[in-house]
C-alpha positions as CSV (number, residue, x, y, z in Angstrom):
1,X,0.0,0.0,0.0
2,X,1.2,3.3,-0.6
3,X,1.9,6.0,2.0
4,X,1.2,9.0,-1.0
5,X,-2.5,7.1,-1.0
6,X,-3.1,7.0,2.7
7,X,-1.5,10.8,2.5
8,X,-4.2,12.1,-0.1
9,X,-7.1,9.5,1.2
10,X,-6.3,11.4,4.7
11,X,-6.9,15.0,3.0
12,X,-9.7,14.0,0.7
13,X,-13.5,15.2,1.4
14,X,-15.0,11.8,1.9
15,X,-12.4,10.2,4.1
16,X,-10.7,13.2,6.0
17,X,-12.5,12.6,9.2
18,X,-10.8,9.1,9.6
19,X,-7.6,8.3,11.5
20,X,-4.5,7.0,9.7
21,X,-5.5,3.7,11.2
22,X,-8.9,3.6,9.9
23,X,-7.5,4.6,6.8
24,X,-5.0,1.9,6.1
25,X,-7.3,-0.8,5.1
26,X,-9.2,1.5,2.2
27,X,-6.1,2.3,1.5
28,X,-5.0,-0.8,0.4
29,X,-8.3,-1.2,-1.8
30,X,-7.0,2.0,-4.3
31,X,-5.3,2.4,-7.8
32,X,-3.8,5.2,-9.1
33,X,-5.2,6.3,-12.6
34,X,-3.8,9.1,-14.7
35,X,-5.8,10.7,-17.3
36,X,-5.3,13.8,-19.9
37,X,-6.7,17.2,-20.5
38,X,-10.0,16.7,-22.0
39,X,-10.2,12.8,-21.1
40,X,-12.9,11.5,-19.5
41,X,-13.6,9.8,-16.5
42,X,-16.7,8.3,-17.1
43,X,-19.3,9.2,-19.3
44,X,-23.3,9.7,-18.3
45,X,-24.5,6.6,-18.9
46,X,-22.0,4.2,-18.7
47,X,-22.0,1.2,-16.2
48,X,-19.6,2.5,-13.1
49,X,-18.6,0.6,-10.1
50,X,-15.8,3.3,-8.8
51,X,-14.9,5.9,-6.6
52,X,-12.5,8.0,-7.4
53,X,-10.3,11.2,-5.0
54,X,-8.9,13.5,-7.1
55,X,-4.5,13.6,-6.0
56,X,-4.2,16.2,-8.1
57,X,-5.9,18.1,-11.1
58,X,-9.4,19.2,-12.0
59,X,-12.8,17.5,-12.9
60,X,-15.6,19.2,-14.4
61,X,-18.6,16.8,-13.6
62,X,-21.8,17.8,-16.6
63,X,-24.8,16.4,-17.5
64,X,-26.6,16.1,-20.4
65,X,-30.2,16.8,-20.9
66,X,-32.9,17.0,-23.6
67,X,-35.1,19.8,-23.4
68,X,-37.2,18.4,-26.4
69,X,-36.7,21.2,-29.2
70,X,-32.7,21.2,-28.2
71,X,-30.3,19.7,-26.0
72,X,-27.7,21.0,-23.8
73,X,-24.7,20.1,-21.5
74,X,-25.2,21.4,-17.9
75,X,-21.9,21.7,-15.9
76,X,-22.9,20.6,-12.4
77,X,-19.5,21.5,-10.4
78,X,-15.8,21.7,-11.0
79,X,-13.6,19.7,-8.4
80,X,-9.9,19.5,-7.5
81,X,-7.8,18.5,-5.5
82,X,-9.0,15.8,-2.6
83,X,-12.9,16.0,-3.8
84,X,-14.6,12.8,-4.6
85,X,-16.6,11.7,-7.4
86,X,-18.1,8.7,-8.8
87,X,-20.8,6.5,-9.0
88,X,-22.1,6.5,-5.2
89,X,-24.9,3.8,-6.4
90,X,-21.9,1.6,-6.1
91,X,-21.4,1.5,-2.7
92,X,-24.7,-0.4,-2.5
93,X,-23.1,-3.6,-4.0
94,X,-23.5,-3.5,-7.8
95,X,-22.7,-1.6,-10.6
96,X,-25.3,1.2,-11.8
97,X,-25.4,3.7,-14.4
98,X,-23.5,6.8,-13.2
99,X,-26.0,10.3,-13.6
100,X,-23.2,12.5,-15.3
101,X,-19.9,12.6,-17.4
102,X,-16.6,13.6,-15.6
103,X,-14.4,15.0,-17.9
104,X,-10.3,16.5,-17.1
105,X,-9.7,19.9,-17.2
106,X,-6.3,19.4,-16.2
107,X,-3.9,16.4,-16.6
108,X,-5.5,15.1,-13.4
109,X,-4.3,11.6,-10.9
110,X,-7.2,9.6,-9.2
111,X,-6.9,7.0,-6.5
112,X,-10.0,5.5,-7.4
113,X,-11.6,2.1,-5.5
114,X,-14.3,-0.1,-6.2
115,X,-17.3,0.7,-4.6
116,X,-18.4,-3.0,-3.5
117,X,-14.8,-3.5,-2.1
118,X,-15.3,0.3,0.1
119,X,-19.0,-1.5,0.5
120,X,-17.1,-4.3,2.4
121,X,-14.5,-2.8,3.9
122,X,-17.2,-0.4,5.5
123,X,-19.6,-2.6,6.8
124,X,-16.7,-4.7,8.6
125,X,-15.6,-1.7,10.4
126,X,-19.2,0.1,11.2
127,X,-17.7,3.0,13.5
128,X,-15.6,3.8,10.1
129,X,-18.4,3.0,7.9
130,X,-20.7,5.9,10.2
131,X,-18.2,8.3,10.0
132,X,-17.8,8.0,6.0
133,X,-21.4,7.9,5.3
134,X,-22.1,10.8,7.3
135,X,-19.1,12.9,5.0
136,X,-21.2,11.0,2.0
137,X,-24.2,12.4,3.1
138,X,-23.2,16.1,3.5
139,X,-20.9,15.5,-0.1
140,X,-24.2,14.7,-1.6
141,X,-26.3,17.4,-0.4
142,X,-23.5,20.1,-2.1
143,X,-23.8,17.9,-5.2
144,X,-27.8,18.5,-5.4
145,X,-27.6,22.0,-4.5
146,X,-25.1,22.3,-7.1
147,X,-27.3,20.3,-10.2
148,X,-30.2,22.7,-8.3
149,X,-27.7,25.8,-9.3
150,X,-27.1,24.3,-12.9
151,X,-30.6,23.9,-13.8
152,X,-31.7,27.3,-12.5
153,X,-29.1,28.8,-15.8
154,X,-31.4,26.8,-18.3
């Protein structure tokens, strides 16, 4: 396991509350994954089973929608550094169909991890598993206030 992971896993949104302790065995679940300006992520639609913490660069997270006479792209948020991203469906077991695109503004590093492994590694360590669902929880309620935001410019 790497101690750079553990590092940026300590400092990132969704785990930041937890002690290097309780962060060693998510740790060792995550990957690094490098991607280029402009690449993305994940695309709306697409099956997605991750996580990811952003180590370093920028994500713009957008949605597609069809207003019936025209279509548009909606940027939801723009994240950096040690803001997470994914598809949060995961963490209930299975894959599911992620809700937006996340596309690279920057050459941009991602520890990412699979959500049934975090699943797992969560539910055998409930005092953990409170204190990262509660940082979920309050991740998720700027997310909605953000697609709120978005939607309000249409």
């Amino acid at each position: 396991m790497s101690s750079s992971i553990t590092e940026a896993l300590l400092q990132c949104e969704l785990f930041g509350k937890l002690t290097e302790e309780e962060v060693q065995p998510i740790s060792a679940l995550c990957q690094v994954e490098q991607y280029e300006v402009g690449e993305t992520v994940f695309t709306q639609g697409d099956r997605g089973s991750k996580i990811h913490i952003i180590k370093d660069g920028q994500v713009t997270l957008e949605r597609s929608v069809d207003l019936g006479d025209r279509k548009a792209k909606v940027r939801i948020t723009t994240l950096g550094r040690g803001r997470a991203f994914g598809c949060w469906l995961a963490l209930l077991g299975d894959a599911n169909n992620v809700m937006s695109s996340a596309v690279c503004n920057k050459k941009t590093e991602v520890i990412s991890v699979e959500g049934p492994a975090l699943r797992s590694a969560l539910k055998n360590n409930p005092s953990v598993g409170f204190k990262v669902m509660e940082r979920l929880t309050h991740m998720l309620a700027d997310r909605l206030r953000g697609v709120y935001g978005a939607m309000e410019k249409l």
